[in-house]
C-alpha positions in Angstrom: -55.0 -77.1 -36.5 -59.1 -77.7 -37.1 -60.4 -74.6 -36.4 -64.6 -75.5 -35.0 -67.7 -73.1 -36.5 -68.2 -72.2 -33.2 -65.5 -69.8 -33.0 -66.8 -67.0 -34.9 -65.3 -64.5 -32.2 -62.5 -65.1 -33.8 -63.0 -62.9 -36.7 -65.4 -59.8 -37.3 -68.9 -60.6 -37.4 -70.3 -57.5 -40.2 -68.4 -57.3 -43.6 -68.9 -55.1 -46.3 -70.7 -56.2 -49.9 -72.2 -55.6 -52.6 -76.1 -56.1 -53.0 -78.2 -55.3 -55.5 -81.1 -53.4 -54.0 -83.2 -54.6 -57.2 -82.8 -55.5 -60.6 -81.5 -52.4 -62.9 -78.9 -50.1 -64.2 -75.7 -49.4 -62.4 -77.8 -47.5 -59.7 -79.4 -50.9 -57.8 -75.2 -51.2 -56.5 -74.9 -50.9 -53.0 -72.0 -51.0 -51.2 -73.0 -52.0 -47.3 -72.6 -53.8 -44.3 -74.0 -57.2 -44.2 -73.5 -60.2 -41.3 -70.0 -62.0 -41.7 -70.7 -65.7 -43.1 -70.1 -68.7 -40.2 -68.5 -71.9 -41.9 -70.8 -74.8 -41.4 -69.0 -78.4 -41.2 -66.6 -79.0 -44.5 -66.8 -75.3 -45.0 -64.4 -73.1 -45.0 -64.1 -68.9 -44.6 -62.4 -67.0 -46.9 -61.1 -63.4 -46.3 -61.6 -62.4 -49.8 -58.8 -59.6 -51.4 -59.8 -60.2 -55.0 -62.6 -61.1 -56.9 -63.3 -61.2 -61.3 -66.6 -59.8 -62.7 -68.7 -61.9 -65.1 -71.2 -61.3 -67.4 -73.4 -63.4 -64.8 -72.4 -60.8 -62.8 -74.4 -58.1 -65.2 -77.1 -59.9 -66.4 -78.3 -60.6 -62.5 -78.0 -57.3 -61.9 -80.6 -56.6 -64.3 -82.7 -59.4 -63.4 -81.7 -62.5 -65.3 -80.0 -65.2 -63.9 -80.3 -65.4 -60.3 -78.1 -67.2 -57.8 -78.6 -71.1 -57.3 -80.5 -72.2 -54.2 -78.2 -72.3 -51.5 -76.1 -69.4 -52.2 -76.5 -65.6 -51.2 -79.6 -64.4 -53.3 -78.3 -60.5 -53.9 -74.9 -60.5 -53.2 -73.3 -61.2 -56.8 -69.7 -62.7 -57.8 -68.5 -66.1 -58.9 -65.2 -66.1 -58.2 -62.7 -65.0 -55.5 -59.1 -65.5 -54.6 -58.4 -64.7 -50.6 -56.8 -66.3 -47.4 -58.5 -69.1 -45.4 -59.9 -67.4 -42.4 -61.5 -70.6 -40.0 -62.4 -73.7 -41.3 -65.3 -75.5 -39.8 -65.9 -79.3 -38.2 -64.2 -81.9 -40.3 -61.8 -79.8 -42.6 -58.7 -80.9 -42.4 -57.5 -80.0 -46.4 -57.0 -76.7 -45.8 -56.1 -74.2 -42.7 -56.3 -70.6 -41.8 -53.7 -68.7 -43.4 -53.7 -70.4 -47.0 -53.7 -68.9 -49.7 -57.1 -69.8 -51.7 -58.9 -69.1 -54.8 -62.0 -71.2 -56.3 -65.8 -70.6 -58.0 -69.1 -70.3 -55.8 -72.7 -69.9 -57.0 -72.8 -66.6 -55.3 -71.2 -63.8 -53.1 -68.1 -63.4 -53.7 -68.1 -59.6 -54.2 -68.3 -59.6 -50.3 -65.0 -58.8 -48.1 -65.9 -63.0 -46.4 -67.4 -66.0 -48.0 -67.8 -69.8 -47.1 -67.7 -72.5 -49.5 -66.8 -76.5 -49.4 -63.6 -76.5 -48.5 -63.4 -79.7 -51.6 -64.1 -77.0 -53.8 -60.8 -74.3 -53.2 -58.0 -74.3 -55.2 -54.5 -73.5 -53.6 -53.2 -70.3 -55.4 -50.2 -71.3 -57.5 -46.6 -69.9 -55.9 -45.5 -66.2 -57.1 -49.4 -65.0 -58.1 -51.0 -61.9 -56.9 -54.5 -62.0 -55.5 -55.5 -59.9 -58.3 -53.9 -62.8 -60.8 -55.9 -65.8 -59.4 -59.0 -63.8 -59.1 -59.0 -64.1 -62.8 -58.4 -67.2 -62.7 -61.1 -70.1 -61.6 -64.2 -69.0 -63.7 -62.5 -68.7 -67.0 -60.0 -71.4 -66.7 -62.3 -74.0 -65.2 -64.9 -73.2 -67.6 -63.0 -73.7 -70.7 -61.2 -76.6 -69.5 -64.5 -78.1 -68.7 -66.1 -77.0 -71.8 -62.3 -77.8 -74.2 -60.9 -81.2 -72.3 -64.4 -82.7 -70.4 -67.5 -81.8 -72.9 -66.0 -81.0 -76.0 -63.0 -83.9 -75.7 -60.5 -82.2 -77.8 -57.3 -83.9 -79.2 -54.2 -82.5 -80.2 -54.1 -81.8 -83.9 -57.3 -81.2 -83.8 -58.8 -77.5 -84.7 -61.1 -74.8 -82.7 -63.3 -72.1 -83.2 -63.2 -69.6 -80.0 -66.4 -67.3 -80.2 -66.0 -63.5 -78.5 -62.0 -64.2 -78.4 -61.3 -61.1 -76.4 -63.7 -62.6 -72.7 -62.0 -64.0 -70.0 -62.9 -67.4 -70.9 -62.1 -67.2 -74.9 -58.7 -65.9 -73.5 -57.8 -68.8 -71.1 -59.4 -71.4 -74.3 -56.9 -70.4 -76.7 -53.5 -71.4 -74.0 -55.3 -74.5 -73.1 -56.3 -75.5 -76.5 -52.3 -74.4 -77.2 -51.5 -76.7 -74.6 -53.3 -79.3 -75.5 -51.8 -79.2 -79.2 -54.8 -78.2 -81.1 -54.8 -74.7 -83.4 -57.4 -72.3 -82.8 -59.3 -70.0 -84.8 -61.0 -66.9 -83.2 -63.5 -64.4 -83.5 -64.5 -60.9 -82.3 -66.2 -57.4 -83.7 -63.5 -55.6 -83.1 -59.7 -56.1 -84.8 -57.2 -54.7 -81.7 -58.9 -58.1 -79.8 -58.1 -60.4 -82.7 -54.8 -59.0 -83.0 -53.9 -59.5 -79.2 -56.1 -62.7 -79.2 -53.2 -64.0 -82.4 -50.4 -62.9 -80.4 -51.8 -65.3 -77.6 -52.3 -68.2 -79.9 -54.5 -67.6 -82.3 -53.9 -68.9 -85.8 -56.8 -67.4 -87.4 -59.0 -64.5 -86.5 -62.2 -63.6 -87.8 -63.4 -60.0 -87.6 -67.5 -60.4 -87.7 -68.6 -56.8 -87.3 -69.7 -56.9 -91.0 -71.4 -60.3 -91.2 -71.0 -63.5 -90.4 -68.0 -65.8 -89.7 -68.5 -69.2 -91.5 -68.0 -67.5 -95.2 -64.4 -66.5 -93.8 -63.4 -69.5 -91.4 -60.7 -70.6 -94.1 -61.5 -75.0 -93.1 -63.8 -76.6 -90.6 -63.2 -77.1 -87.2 -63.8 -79.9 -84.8 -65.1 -78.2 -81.8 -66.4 -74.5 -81.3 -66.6 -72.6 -78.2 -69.9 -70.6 -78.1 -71.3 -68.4 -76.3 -73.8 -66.7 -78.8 -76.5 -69.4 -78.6 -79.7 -69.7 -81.2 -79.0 -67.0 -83.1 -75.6 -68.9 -84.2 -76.3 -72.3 -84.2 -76.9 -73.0 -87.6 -73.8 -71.3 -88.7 -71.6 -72.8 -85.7 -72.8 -76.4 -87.4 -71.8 -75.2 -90.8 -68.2 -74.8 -89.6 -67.9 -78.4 -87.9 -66.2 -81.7 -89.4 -67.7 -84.9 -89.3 -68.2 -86.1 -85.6 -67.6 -82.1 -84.4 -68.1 -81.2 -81.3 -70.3 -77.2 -80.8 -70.3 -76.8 -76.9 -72.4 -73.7 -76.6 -71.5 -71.8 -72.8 -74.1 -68.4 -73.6 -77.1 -67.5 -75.2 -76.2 -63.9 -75.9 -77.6 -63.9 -78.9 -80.7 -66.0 -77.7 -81.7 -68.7 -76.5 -83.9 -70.4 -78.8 -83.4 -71.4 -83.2 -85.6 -71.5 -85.9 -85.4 -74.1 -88.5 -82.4 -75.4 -87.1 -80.9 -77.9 -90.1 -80.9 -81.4 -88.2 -80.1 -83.2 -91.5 -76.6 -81.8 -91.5 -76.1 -82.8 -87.6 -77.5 -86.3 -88.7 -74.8 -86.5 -91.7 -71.7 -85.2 -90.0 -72.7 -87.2 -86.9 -72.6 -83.6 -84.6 -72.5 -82.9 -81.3 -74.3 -80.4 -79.4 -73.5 -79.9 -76.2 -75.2 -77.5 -73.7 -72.6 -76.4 -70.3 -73.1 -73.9 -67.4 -71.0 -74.1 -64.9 -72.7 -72.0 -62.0 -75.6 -74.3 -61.2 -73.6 -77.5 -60.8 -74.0 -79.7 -57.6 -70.9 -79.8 -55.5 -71.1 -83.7 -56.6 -70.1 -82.4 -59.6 -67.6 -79.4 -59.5 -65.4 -81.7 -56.6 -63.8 -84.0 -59.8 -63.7 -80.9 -61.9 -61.8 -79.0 -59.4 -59.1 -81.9 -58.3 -58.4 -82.6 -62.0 -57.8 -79.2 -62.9 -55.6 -79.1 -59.8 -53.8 -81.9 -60.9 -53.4 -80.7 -64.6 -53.5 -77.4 -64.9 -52.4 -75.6 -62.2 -49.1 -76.7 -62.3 -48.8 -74.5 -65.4 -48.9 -71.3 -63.5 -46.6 -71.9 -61.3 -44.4 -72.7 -64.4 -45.3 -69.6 -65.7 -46.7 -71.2 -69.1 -50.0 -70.3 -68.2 -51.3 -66.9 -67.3 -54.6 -64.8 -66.8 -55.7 -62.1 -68.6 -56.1 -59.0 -66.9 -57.9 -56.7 -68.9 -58.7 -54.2 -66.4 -58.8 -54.0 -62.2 -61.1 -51.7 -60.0 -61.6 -51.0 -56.7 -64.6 -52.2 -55.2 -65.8 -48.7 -54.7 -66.0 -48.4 -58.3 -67.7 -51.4 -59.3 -70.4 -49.4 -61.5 -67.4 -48.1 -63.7 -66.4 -52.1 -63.5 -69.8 -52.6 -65.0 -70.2 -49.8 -67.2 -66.9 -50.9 -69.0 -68.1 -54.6 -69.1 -71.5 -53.8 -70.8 -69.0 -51.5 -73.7 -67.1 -54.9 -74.5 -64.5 -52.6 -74.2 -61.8 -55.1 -72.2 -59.7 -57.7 -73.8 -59.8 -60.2 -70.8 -60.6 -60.5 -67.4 -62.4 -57.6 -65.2 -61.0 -57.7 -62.0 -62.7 -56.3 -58.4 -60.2 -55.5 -55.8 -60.7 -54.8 -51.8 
């Protein structure tokens, strides 16, 4: 049954959400009523139960990074996992009462949501809410950035940056998969310890120094999420025709006196990726592949997120606080 837009009495018409008030500390949250969402044609509404915090998530809050056009412009979140609640004119690939999870440029940390209904992702049989919440933004994003930019083979070798996000976590079992070996790093040594029992081959403590004087051989593909202040070190560690796909800028956005000889030489690749501005022309192939591929694996139970830590909603500023301490090894998940 194709539910039309029109029949909005059908569910409640105020929700609860988070918006930031401003751009801040902890203290901008607020936790209010808002106007329930209406699904527009090809869209869909999600009842959302569960929803992962990103460091998107953080840095908007204090006043970086703001939400693509189109989506809400305070109300924060990338990711949800929830149950169809009314579909609107022309959907006919999913129906109220499925059990949903997928990415959106904005508001997810709200209790509904619409989005394409081309761009859900059915949650995989015998997972929580809680476990595909933590799913979509750090799966999707290193598959796209492994398999799609950074075309890795098996055999092949990887360097994982900051081992102990959501993202580095979901790299290492699809590199795994994929039949590379991975190498990983992180400040502290309780993540590269759980990061090796996950997969890792090689870790790389770096609260000391650097990490290209200890990598013990190059790699053919890095996953980074440092940026500028790495970029000259990430292209030390590559073999001939490597492949750097940098996903963050956290330790800036811009290098000095980058060495373009040795890109030149080893024929390099440096590839930029974000994955919340995309056009819906481009996330719909992203998302059916990964369908198709991936989540098959879940079901299977050979793949799995990483839950680091889950919070209700009400205490989303602890959420936050314990984000900022890179305290969590994995995903930081929000629950209703």
């Amino acid at each position: 049954m194709i539910l039309q837009a029109e029949t909005r009495r059908h569910y409640v018409t105020a929700m609860r959400a988070i918006v930031y008030r401003s751009a801040g500390g902890v203290e901008v949250l607020d936790l209010t009523t808002v106007p329930t969402p209406a699904p527009a044609a090809s869209q869909v509404l999600v009842r959302v139960q569960a929803t992962g915090l990103n460091r998107a998530d953080v840095i908007q809050r204090r006043g970086g990074y703001p939400a693509p056009a189109g989506w809400p412009a305070d109300i924060p979140g990338l990711e949800y996992a929830g149950v169809v609640e009314a579909v609107g004119i022309g959907v006919a690939e999913v129906k109220p009462g499925d059990r949903v999870m997928g990415l959106v440029g904005g508001g997810a940390q709200a209790e509904f949501l619409v989005t394409h209904c081309r761009e859900v992702l059915p949650i995989p049989p015998g997972l929580t809410f809680e476990q595909a919440a933590a799913i979509p933004e750090a799966f999707l994003t290193a598959y796209d950035a492994l398999v799609i930019r950074g075309r890795i083979r098996a055999g092949e070798r990887v360097l994982v940056h900051a081992i102990g996000s959501g993202v580095s976590t979901a790299a290492v079992q699809l590199a795994r998969w994929l039949g590379a070996t991975v190498a990983g790093t992180s400040r502290t040594r309780s993540k590269i310890d759980r990061a090796m029992a996950l997969g890792v081959g090689e870790g790389i403590e770096t609260a000391a120094g650097g990490f290209g004087s200890q990598l013990s051989q190059p790699v053919d593909v890095i996953l980074d999420f440092f940026g500028g202040g790495a970029l000259n070190e990430n292209l030390r560690c590559l073999n001939p025709k490597g492949r750097l796909v940098v996903l963050g800028t956290l330790q800036g956005g811009t290098a000095e006196a980058v060495d373009v000889g040795r890109i030149l030489r080893g024929r390099l690749e440096v590839i930029g990726t974000v994955m919340r501005s995309r056009p819906h022309e481009e996330r719909v192939p992203l998302v059916e592949e990964f369908a198709t591929r991936v989540l098959p694996e879940f079901a299977a139970g050979r793949m799995a997120p990483i839950i680091g830590a889950s919070f209700p909603m009400t205490a989303l500023a602890a959420a936050h606080a314990a984000m900022e301490a890179n305290e969590v090894f994995g995903k930081i998940v929000l629950n209703w």
